[in-house]
Biotite code that builds the C-alpha atoms (Angstrom):
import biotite.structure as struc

atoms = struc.array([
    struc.Atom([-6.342, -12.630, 1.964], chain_id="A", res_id=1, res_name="UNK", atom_name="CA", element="C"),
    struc.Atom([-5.472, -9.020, 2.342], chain_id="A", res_id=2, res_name="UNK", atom_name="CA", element="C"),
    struc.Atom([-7.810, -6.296, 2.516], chain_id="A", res_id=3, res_name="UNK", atom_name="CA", element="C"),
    struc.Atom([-8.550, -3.745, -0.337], chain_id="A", res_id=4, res_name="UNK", atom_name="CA", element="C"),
    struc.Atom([-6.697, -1.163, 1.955], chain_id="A", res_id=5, res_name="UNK", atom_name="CA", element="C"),
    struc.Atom([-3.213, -3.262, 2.530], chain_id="A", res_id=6, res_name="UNK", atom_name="CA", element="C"),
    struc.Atom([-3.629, -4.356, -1.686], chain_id="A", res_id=7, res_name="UNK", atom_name="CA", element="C"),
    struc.Atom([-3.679, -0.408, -2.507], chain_id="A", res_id=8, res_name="UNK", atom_name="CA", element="C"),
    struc.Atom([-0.908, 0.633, -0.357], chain_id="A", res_id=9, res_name="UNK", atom_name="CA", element="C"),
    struc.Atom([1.302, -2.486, -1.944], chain_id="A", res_id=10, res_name="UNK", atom_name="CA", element="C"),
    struc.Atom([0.233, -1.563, -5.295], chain_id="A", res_id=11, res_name="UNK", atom_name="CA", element="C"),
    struc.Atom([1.103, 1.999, -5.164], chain_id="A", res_id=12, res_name="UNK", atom_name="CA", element="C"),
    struc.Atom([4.407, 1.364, -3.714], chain_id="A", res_id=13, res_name="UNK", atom_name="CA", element="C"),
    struc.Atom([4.943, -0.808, -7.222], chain_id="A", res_id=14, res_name="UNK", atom_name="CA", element="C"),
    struc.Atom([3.153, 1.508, -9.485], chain_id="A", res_id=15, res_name="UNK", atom_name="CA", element="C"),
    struc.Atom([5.646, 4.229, -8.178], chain_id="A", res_id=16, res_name="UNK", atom_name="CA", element="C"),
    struc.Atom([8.928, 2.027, -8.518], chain_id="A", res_id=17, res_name="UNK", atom_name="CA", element="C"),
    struc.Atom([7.684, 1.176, -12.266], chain_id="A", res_id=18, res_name="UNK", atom_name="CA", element="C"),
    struc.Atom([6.633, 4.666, -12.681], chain_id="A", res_id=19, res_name="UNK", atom_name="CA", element="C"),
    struc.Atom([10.650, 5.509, -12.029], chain_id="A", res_id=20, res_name="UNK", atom_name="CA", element="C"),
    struc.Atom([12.140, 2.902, -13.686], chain_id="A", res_id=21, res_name="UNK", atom_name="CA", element="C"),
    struc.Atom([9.819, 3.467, -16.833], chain_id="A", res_id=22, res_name="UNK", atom_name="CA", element="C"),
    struc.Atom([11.399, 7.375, -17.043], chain_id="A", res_id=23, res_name="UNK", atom_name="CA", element="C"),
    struc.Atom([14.301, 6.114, -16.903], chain_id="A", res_id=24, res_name="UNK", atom_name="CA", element="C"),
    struc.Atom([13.780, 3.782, -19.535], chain_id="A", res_id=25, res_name="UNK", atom_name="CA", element="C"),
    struc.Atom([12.325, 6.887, -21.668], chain_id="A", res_id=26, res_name="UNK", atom_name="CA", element="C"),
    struc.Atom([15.431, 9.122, -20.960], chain_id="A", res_id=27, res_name="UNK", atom_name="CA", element="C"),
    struc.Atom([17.510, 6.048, -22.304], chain_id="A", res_id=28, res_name="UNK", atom_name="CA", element="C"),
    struc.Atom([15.869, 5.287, -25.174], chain_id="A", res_id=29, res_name="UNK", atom_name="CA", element="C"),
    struc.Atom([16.311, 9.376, -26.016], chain_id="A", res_id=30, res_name="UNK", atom_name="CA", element="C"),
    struc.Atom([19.715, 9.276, -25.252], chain_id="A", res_id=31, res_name="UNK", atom_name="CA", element="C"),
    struc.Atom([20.520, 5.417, -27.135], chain_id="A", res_id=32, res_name="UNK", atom_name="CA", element="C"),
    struc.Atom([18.406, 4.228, -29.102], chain_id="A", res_id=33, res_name="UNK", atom_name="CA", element="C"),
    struc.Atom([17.428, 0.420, -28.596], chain_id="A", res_id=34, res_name="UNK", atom_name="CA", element="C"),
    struc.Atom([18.143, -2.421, -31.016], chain_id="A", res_id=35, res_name="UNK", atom_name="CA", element="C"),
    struc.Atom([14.252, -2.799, -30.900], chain_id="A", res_id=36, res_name="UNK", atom_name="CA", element="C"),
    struc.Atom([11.779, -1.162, -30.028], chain_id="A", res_id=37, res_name="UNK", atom_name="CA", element="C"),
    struc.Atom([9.507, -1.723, -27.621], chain_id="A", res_id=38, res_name="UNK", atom_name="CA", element="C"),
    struc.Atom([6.740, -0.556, -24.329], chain_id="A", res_id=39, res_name="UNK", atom_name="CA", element="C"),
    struc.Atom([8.786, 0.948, -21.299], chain_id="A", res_id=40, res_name="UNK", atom_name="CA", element="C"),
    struc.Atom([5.751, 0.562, -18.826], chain_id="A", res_id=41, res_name="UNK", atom_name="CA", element="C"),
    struc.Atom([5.751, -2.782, -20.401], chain_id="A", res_id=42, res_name="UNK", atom_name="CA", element="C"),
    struc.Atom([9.360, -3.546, -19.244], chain_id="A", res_id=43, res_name="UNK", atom_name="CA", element="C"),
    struc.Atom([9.308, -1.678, -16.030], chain_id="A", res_id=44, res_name="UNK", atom_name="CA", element="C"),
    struc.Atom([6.558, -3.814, -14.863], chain_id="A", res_id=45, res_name="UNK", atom_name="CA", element="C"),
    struc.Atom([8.755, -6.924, -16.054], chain_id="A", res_id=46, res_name="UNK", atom_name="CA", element="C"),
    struc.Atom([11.282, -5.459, -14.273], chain_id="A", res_id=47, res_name="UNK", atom_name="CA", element="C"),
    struc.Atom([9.193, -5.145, -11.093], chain_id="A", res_id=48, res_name="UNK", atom_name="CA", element="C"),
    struc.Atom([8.157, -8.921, -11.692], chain_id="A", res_id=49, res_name="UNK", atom_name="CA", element="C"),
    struc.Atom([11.817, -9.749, -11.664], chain_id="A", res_id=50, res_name="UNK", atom_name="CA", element="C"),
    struc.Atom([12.639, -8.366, -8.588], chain_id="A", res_id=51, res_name="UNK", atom_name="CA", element="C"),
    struc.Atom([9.453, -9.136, -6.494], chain_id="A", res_id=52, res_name="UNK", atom_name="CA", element="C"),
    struc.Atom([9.563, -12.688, -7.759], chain_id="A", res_id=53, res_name="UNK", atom_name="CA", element="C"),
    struc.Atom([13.156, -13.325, -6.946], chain_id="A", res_id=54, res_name="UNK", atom_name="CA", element="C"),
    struc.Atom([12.520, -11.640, -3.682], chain_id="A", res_id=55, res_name="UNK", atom_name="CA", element="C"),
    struc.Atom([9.640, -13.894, -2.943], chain_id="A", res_id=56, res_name="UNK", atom_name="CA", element="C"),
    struc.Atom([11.852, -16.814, -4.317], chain_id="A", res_id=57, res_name="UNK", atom_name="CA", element="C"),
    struc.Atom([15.095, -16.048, -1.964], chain_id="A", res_id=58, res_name="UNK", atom_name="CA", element="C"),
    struc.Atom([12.463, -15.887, 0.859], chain_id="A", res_id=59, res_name="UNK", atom_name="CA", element="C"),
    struc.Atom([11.083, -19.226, 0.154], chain_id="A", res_id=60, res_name="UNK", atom_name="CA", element="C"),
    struc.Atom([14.254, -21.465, -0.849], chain_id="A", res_id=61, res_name="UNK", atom_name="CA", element="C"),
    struc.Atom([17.633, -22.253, 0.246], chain_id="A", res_id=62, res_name="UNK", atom_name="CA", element="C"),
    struc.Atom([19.485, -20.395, -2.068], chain_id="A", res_id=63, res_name="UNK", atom_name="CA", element="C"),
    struc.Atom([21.159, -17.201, -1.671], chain_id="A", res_id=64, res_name="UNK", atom_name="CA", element="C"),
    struc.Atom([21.987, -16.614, -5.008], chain_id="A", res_id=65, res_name="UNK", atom_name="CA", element="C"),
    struc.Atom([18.657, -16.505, -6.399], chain_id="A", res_id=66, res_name="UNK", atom_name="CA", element="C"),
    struc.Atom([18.263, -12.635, -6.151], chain_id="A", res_id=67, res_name="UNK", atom_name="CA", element="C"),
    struc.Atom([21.558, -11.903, -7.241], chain_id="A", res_id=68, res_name="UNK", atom_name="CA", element="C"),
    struc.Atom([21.271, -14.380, -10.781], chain_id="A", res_id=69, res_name="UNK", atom_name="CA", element="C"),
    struc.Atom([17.900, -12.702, -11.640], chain_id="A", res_id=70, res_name="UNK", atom_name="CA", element="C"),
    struc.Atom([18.868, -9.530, -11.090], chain_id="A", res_id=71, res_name="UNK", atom_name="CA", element="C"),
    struc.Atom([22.106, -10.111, -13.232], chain_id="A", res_id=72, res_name="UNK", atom_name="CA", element="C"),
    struc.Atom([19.382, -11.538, -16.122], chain_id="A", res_id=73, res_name="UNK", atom_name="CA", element="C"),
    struc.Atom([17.614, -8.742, -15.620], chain_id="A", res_id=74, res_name="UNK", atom_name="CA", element="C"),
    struc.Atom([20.830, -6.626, -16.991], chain_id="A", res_id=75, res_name="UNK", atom_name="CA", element="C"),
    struc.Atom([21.506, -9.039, -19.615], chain_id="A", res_id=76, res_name="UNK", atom_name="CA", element="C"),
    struc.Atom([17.961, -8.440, -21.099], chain_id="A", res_id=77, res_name="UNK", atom_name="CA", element="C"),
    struc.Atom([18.627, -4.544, -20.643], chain_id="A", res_id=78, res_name="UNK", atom_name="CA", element="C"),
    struc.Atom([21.948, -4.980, -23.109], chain_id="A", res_id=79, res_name="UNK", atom_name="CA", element="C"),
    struc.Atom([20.116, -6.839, -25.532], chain_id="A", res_id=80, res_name="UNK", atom_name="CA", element="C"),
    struc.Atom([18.071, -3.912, -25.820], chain_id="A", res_id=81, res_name="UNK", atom_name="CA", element="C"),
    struc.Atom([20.411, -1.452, -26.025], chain_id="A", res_id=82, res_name="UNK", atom_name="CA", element="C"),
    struc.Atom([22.927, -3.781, -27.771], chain_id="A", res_id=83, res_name="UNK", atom_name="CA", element="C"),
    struc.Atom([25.937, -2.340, -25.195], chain_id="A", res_id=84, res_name="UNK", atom_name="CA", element="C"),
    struc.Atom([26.934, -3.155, -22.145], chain_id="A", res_id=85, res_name="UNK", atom_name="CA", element="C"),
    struc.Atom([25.570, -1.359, -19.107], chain_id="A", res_id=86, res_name="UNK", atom_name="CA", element="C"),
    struc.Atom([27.767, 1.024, -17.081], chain_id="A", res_id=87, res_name="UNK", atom_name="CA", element="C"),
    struc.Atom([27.407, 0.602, -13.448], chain_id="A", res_id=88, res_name="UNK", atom_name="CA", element="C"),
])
């Protein structure tokens, strides 16, 4: 188990990353308008979910392209959103 100390350092280090990612979902949505709406904290934290879970998953099993193929559905769900493809 970890300690109550070790679980609130983790979870502020994820509360900040969704805290960022959820702004920038906000300044998107201002600037383009999604297809639907919906909760940016909601889809930061699914976000965070992807990554820690595919992190947790490329740690665990013998594939090195698990990261990389969540990551890239991570984008795709993005584009739904905004029905355009994402500039990188």
């Amino acid at each position: 188990m970890i300690s109550d100390k070790i679980r609130a350092i983790i979870g502020g280090a994820i509360r900040t990353r969704t805290t960022r990612i959820e702004a920038k979902l906000k300044d998107a949505i201002a600037l383009h308008p999604p297809r639907i709406a919906f909760d940016p904290r909601s889809v930061a934290d699914l976000h965070a979910t992807i990554f820690e879970g595919a992190f947790v998953m490329t740690r665990t099993l013998p594939d090195a392209d698990i990261m990389l193929d969540q990551l890239r559905h991570d984008r795709c769900d993005l584009e739904l959103l905004f029905g355009a493809e994402i500039k990188t």
